[in-house]
Each structure stands twice: as C-alpha cells, then as structure tokens.
PDB file as gemmi writes it, atoms N, CA and C in Angstrom:
CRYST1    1.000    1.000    1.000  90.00  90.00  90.00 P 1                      
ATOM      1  N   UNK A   1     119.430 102.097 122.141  1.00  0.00           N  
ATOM      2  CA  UNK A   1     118.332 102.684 121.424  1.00  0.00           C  
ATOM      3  C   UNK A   1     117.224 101.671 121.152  1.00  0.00           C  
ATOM      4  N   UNK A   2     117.206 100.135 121.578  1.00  0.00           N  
ATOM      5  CA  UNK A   2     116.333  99.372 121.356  1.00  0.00           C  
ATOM      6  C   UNK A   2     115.193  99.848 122.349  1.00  0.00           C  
ATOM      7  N   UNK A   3     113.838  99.327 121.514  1.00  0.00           N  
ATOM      8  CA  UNK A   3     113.315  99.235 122.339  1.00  0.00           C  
ATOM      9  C   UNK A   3     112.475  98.353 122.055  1.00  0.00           C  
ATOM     10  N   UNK A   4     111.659  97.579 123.124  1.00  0.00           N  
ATOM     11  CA  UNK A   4     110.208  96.614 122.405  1.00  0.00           C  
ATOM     12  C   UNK A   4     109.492  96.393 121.557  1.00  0.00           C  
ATOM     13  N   UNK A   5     109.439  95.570 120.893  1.00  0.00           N  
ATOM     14  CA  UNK A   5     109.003  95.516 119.601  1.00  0.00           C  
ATOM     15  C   UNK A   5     107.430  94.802 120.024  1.00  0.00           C  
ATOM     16  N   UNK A   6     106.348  94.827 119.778  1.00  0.00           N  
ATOM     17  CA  UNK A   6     104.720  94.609 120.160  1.00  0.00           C  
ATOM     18  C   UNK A   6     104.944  93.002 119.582  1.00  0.00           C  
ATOM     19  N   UNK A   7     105.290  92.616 118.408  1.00  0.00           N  
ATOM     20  CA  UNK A   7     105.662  91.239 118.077  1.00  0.00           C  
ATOM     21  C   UNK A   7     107.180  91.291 116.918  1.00  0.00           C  
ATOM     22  N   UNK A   8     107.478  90.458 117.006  1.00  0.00           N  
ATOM     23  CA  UNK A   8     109.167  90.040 116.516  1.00  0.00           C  
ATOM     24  C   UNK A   8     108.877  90.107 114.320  1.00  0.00           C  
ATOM     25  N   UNK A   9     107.421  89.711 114.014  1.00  0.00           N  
ATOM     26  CA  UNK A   9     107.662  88.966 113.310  1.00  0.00           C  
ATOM     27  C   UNK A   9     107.038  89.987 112.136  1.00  0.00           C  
ATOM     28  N   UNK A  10     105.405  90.517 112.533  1.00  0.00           N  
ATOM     29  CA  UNK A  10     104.583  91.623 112.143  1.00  0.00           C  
ATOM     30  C   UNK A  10     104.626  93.100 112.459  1.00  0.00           C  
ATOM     31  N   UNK A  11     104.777  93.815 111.576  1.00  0.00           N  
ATOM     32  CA  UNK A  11     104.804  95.469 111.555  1.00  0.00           C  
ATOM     33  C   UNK A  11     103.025  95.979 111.621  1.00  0.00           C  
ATOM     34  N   UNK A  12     102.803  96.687 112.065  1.00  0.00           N  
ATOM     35  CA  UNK A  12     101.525  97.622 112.078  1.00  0.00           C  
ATOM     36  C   UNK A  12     102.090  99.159 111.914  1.00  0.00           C  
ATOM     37  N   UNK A  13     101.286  99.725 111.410  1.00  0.00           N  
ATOM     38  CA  UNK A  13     100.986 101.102 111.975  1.00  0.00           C  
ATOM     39  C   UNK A  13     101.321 101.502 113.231  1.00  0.00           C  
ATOM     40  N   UNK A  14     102.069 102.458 113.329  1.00  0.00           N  
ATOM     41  CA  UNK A  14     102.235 102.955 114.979  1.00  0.00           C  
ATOM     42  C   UNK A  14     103.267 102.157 116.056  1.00  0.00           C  
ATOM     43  N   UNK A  15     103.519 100.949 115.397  1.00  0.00           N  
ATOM     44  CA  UNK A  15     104.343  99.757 116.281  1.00  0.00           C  
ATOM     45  C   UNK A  15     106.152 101.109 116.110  1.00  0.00           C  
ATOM     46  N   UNK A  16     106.491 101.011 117.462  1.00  0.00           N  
ATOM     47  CA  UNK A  16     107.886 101.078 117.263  1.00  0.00           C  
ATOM     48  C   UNK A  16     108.824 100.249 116.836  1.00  0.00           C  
ATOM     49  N   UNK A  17     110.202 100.360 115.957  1.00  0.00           N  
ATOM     50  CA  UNK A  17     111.604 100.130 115.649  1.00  0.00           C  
ATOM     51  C   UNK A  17     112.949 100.873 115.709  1.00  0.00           C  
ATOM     52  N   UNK A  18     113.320 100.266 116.972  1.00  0.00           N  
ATOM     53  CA  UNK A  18     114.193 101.032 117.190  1.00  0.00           C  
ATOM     54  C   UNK A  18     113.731 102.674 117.553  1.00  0.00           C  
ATOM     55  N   UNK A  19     114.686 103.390 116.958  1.00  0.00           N  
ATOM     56  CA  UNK A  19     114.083 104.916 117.433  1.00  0.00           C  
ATOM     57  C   UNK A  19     113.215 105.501 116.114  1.00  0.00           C  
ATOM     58  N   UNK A  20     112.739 104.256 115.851  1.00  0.00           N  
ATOM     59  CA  UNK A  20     111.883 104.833 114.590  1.00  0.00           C  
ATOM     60  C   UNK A  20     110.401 104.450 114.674  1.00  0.00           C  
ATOM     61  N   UNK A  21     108.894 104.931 114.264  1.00  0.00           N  
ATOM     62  CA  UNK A  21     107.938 104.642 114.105  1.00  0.00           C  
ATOM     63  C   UNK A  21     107.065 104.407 112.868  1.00  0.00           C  
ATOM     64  N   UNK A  22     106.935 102.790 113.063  1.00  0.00           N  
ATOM     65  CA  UNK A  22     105.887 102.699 111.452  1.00  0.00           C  
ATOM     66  C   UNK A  22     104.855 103.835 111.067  1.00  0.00           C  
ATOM     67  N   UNK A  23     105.380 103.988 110.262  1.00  0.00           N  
ATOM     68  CA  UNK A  23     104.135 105.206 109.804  1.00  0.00           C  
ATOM     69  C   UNK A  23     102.974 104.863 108.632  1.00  0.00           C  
ATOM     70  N   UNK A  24     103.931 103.584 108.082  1.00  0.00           N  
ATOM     71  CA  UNK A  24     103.340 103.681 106.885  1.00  0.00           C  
ATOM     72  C   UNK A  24     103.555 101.784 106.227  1.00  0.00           C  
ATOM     73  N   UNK A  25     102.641 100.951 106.454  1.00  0.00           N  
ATOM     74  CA  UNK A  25     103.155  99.740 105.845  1.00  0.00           C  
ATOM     75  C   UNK A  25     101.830  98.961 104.646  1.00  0.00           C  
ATOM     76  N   UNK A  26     102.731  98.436 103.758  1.00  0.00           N  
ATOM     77  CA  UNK A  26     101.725  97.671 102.397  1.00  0.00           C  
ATOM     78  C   UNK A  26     102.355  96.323 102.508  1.00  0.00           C  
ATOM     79  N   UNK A  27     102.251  95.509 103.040  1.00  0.00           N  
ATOM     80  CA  UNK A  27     103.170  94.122 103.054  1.00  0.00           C  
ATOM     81  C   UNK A  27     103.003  93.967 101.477  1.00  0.00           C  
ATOM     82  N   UNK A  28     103.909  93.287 100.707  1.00  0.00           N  
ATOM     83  CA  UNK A  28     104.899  93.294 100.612  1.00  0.00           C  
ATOM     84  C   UNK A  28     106.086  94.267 100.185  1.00  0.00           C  
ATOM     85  N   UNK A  29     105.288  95.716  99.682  1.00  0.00           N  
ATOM     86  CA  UNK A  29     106.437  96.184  98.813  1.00  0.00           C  
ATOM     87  C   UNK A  29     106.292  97.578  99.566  1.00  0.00           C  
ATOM     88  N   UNK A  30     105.922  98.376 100.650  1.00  0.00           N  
ATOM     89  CA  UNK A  30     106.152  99.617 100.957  1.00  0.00           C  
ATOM     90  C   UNK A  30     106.439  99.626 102.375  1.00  0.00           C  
ATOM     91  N   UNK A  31     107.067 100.362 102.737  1.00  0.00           N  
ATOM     92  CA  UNK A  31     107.556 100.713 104.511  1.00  0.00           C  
ATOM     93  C   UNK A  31     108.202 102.042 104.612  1.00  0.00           C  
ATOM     94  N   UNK A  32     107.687 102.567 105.562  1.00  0.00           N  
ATOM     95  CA  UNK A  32     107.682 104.040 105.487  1.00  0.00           C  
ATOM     96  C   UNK A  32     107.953 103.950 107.484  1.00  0.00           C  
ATOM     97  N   UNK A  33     109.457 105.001 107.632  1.00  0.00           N  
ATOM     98  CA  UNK A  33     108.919 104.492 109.521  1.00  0.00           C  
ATOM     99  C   UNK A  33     109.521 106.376 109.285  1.00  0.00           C  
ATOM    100  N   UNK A  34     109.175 107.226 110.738  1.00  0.00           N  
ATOM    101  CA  UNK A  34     109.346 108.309 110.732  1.00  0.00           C  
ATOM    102  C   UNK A  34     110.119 108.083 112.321  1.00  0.00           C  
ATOM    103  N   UNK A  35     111.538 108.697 112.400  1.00  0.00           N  
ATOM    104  CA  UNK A  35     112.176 108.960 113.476  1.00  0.00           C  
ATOM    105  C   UNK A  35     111.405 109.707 114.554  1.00  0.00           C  
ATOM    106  N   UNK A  36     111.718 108.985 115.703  1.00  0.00           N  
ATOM    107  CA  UNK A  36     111.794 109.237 116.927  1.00  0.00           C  
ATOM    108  C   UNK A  36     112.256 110.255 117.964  1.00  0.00           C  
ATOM    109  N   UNK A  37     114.259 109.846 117.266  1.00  0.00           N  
ATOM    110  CA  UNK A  37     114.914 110.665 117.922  1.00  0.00           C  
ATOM    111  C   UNK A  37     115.304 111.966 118.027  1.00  0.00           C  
ATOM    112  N   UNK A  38     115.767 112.692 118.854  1.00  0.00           N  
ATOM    113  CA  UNK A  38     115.738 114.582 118.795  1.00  0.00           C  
ATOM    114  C   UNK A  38     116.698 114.772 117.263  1.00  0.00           C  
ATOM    115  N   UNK A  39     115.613 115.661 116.660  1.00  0.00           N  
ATOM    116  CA  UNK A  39     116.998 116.192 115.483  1.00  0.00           C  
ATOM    117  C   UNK A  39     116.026 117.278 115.196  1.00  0.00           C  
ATOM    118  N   UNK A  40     116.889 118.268 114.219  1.00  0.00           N  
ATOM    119  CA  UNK A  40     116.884 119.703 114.023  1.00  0.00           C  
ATOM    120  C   UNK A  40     116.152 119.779 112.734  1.00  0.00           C  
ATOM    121  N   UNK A  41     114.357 119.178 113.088  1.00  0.00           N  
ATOM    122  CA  UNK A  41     114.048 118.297 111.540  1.00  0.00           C  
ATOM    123  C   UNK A  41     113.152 117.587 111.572  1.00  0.00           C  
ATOM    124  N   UNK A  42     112.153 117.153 111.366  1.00  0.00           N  
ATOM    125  CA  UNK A  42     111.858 115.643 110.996  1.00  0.00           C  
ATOM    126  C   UNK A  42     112.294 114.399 109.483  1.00  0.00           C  
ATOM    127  N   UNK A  43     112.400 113.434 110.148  1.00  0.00           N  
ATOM    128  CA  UNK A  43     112.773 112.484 109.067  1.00  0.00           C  
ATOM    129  C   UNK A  43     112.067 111.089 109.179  1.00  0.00           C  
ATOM    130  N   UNK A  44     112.007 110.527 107.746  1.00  0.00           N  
ATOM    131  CA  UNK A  44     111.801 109.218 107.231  1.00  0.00           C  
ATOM    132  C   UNK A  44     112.987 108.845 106.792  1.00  0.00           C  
ATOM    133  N   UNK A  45     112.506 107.454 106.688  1.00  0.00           N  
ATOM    134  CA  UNK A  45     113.328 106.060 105.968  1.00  0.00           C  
ATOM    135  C   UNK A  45     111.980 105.226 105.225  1.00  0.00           C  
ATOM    136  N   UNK A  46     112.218 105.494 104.224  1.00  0.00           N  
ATOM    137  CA  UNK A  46     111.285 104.861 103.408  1.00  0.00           C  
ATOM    138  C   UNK A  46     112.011 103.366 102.746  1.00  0.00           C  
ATOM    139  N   UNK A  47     111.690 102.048 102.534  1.00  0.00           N  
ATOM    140  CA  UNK A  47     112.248 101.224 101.600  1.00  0.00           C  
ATOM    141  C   UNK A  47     110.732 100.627 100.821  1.00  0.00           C  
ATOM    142  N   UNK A  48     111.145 100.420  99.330  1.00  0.00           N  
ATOM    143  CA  UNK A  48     109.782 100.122  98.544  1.00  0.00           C  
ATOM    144  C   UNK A  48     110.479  98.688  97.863  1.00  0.00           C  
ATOM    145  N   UNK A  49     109.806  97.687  97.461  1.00  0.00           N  
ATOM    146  CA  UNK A  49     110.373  96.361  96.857  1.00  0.00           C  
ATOM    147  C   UNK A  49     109.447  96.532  95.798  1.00  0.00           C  
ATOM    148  N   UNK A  50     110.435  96.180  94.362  1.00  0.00           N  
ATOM    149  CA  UNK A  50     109.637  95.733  92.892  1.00  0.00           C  
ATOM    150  C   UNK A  50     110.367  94.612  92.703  1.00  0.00           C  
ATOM    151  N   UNK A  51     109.288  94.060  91.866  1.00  0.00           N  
ATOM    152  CA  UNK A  51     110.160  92.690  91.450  1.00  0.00           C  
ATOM    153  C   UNK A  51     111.242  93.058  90.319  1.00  0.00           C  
ATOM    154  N   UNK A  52     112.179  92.295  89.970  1.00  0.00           N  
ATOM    155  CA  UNK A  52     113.347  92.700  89.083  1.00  0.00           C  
ATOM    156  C   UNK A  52     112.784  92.679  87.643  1.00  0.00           C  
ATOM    157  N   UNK A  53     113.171  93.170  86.775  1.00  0.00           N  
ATOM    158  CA  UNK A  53     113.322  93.102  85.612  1.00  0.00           C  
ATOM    159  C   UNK A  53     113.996  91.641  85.073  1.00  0.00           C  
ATOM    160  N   UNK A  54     112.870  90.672  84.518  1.00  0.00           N  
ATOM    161  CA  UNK A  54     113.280  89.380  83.985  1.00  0.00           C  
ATOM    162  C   UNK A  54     112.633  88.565  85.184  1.00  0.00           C  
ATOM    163  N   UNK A  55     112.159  89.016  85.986  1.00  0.00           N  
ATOM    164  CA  UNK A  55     111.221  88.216  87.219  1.00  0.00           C  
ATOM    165  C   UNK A  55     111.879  87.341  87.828  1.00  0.00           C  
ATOM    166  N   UNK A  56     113.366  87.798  88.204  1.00  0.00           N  
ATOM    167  CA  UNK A  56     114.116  86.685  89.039  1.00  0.00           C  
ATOM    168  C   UNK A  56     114.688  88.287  90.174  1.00  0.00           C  
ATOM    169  N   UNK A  57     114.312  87.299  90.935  1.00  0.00           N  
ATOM    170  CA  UNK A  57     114.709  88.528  92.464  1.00  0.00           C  
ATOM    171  C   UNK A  57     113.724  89.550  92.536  1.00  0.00           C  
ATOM    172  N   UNK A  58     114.039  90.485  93.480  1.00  0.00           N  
ATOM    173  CA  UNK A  58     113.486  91.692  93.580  1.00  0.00           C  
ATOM    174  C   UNK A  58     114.654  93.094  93.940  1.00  0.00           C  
ATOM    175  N   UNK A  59     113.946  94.263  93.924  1.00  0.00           N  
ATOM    176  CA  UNK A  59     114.848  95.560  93.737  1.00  0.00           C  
ATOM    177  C   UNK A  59     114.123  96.253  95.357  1.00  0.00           C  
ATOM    178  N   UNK A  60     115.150  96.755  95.796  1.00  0.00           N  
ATOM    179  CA  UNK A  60     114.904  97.227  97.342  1.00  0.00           C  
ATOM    180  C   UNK A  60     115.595  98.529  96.853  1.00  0.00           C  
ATOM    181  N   UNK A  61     114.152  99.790  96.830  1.00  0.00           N  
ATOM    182  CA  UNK A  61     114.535 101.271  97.323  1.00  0.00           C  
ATOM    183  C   UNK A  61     114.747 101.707  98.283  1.00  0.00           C  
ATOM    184  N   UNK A  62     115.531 102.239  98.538  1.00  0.00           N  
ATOM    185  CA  UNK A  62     115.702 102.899  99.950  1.00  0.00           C  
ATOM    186  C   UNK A  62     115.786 104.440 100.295  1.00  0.00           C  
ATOM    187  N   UNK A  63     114.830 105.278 100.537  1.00  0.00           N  
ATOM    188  CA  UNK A  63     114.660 106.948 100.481  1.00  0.00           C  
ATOM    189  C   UNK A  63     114.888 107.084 101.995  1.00  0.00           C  
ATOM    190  N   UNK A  64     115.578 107.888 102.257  1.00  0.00           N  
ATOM    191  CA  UNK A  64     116.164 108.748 103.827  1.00  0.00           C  
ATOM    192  C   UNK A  64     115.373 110.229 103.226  1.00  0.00           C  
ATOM    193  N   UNK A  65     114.878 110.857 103.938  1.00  0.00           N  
ATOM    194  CA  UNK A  65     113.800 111.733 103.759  1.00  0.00           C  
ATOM    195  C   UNK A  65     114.463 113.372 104.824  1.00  0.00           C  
ATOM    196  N   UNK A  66     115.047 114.420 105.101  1.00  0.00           N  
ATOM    197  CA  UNK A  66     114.829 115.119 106.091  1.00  0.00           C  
ATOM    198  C   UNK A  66     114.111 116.115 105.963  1.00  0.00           C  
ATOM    199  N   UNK A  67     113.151 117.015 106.698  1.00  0.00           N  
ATOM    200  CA  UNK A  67     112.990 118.117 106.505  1.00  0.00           C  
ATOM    201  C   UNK A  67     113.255 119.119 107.440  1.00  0.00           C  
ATOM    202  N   UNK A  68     114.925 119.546 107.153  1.00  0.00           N  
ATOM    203  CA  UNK A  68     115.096 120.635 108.434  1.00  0.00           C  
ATOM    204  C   UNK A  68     114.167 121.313 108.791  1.00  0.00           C  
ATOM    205  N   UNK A  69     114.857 121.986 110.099  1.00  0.00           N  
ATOM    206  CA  UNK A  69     114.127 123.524 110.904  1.00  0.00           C  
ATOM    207  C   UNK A  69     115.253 124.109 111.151  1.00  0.00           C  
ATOM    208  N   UNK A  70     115.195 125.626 110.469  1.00  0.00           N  
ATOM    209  CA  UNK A  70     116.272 126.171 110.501  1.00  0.00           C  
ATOM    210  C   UNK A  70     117.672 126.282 110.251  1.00  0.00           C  
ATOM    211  N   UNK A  71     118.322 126.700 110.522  1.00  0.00           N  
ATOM    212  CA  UNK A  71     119.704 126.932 109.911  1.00  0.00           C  
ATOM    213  C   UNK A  71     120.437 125.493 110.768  1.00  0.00           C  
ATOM    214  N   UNK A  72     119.908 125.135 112.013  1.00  0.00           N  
ATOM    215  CA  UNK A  72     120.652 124.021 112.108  1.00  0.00           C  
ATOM    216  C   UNK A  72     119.982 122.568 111.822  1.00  0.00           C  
ATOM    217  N   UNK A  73     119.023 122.540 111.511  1.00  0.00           N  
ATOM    218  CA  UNK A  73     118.681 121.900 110.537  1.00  0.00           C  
ATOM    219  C   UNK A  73     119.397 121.071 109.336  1.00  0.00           C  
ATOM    220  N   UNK A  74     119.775 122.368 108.596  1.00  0.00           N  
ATOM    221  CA  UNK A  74     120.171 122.269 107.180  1.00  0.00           C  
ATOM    222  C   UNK A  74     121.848 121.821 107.572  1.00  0.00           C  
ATOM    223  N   UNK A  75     122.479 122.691 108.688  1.00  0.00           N  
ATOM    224  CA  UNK A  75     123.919 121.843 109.192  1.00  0.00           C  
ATOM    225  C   UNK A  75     123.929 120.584 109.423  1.00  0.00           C  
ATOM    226  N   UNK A  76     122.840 119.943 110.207  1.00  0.00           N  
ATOM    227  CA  UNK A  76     122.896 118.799 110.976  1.00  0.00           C  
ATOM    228  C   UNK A  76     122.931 118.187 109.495  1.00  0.00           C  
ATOM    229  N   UNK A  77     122.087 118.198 108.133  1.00  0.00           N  
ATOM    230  CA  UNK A  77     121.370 117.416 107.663  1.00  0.00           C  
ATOM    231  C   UNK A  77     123.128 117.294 106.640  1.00  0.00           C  
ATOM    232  N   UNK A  78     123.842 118.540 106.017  1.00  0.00           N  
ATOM    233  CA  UNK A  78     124.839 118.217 105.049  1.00  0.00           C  
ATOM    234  C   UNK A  78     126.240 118.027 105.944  1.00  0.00           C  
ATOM    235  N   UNK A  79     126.309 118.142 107.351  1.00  0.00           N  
ATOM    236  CA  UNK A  79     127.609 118.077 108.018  1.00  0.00           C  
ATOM    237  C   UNK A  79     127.203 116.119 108.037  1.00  0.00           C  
ATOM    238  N   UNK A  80     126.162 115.587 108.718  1.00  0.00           N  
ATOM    239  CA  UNK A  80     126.286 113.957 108.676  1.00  0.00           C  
ATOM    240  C   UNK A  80     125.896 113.670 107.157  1.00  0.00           C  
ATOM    241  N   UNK A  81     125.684 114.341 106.188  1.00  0.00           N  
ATOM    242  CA  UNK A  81     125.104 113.507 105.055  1.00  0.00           C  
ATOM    243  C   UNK A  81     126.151 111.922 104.787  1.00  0.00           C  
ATOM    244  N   UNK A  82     127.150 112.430 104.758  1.00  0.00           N  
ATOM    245  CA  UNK A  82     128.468 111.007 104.337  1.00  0.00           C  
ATOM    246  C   UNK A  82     128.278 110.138 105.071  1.00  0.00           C  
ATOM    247  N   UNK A  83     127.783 110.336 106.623  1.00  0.00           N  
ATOM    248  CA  UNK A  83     127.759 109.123 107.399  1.00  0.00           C  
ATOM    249  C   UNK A  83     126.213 108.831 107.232  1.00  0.00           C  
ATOM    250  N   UNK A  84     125.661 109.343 107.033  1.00  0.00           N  
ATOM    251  CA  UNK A  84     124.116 108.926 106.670  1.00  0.00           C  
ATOM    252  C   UNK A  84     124.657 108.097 105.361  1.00  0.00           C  
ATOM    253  N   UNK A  85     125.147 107.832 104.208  1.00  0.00           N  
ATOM    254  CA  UNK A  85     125.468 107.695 102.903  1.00  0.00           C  
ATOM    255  C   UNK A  85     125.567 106.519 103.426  1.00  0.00           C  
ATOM    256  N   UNK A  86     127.066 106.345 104.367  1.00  0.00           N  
ATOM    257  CA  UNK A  86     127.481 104.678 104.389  1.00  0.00           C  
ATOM    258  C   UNK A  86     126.467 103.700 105.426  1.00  0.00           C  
ATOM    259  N   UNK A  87     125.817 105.164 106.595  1.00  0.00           N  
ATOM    260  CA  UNK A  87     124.945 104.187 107.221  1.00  0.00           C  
ATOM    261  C   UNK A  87     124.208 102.985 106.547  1.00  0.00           C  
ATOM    262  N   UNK A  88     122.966 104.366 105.946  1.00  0.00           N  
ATOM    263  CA  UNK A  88     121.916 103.511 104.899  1.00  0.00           C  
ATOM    264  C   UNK A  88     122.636 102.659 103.976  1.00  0.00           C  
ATOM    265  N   UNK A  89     123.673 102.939 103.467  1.00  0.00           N  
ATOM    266  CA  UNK A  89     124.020 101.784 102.514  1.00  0.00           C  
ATOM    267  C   UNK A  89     124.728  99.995 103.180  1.00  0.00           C  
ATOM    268  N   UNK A  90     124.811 100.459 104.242  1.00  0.00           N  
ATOM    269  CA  UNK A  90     125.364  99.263 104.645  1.00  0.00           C  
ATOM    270  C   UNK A  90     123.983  98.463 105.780  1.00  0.00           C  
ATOM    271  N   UNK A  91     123.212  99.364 105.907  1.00  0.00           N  
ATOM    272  CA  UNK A  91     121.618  98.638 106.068  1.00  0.00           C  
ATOM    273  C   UNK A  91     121.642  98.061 105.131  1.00  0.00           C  
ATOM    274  N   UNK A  92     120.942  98.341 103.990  1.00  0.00           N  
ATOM    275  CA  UNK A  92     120.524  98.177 103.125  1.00  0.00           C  
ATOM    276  C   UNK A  92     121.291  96.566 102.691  1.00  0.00           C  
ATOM    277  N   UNK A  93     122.386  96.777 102.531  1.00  0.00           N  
ATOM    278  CA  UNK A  93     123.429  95.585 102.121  1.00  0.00           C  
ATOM    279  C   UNK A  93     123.020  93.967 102.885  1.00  0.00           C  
ATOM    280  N   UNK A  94     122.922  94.820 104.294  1.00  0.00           N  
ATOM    281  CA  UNK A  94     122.822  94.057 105.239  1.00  0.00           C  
ATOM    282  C   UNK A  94     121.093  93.514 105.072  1.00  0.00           C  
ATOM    283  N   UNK A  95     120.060  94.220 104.393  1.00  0.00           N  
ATOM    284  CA  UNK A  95     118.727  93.468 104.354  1.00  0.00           C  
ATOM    285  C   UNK A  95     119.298  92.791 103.365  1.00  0.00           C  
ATOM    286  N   UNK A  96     119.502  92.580 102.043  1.00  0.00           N  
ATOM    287  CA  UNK A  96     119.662  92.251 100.730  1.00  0.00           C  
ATOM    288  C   UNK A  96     120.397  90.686 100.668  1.00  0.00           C  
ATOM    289  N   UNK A  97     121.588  90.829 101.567  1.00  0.00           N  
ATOM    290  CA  UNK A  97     122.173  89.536 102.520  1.00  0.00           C  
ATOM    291  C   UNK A  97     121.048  88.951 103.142  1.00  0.00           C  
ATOM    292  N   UNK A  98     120.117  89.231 104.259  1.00  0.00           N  
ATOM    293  CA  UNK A  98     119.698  88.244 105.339  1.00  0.00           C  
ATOM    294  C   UNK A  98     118.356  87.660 104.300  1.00  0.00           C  
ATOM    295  N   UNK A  99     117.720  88.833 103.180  1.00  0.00           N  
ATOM    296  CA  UNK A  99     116.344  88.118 102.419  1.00  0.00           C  
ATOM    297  C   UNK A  99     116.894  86.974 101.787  1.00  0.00           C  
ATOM    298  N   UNK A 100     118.291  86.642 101.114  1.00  0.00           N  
ATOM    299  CA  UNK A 100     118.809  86.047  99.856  1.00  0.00           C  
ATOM    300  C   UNK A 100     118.670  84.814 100.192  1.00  0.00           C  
TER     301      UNK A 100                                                      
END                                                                             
C-alpha cells in the first residue's frame, strides 16, 4: 500500500501517505489526511497536538472519522470497529514512542 512520498520530511496539502491524502495540515498541531482506499464510505484520520497541562510534553488526539453509504456502509464501519480500535491505538502508541 506504499506509495511515494513528494519529500520524506514535509507534508503539504494534497501530498499522498500511504493510502491516505493530506487534506488538511497546520504544522505544528493539526493533520487531517482523507483515505484513498475503496470503502463503503468516506473517511478521515485526524491527529491534533496541545501542549500538556503543566507545560511538560504534549497531548496527541487522534479522531478516525467515517461517513457510510448505505447499509453496507454502516456494516463495514461496526463489523471492523474493534480492529480499527487496536489499529489506531497502536499507531498512535507507536507516534508517542518515536516523538519521545
């Protein structure tokens, strides 16, 4: 599912990741990418950064977004919800590790 990234280091607008497309970037604290791949739906992955409470570290949101079409839609979206659950959460884990 990789595919070329325009540069390794900078996000734009419109740049692909993976099977996902920037839709939406504020360096430092917003990222918004909208899927690529075929589903019964469109979807985001949103992550937003605030700084922590007590100004040591920062807090990483992470919103998975779908909006079915139709009845299979709404299957696709609550039959994977659990594996969507541990996906995103073990992203997530996995940014929180490589920023630290």
């Amino acid at each position: 599912m990789r595919r070329g990234r325009r540069d390794p280091e900078h996000l734009e607008p419109g740049d692909v990741v993976d099977c996902w497309r920037v839709e939406l970037i504020e360096p430092p604290q917003r990222l918004r990418l909208a899927a690529e791949m075929r589903l019964p739906g469109r979807a985001w992955l949103e992550f937003e950064v605030t700084p922590a409470e007590g100004g040591q570290g920062s807090v990483i949101r992470q919103t998975a977004t779908f909006d079915p079409v139709g009845l299979a839609g709404l299957a696709y979206w609550y039959a994977l919800y659990p594996v969507h659950e541990l996906v995103f959460r073990g992203m997530l884990r996995g940014i929180a590790r490589n920023a630290s």
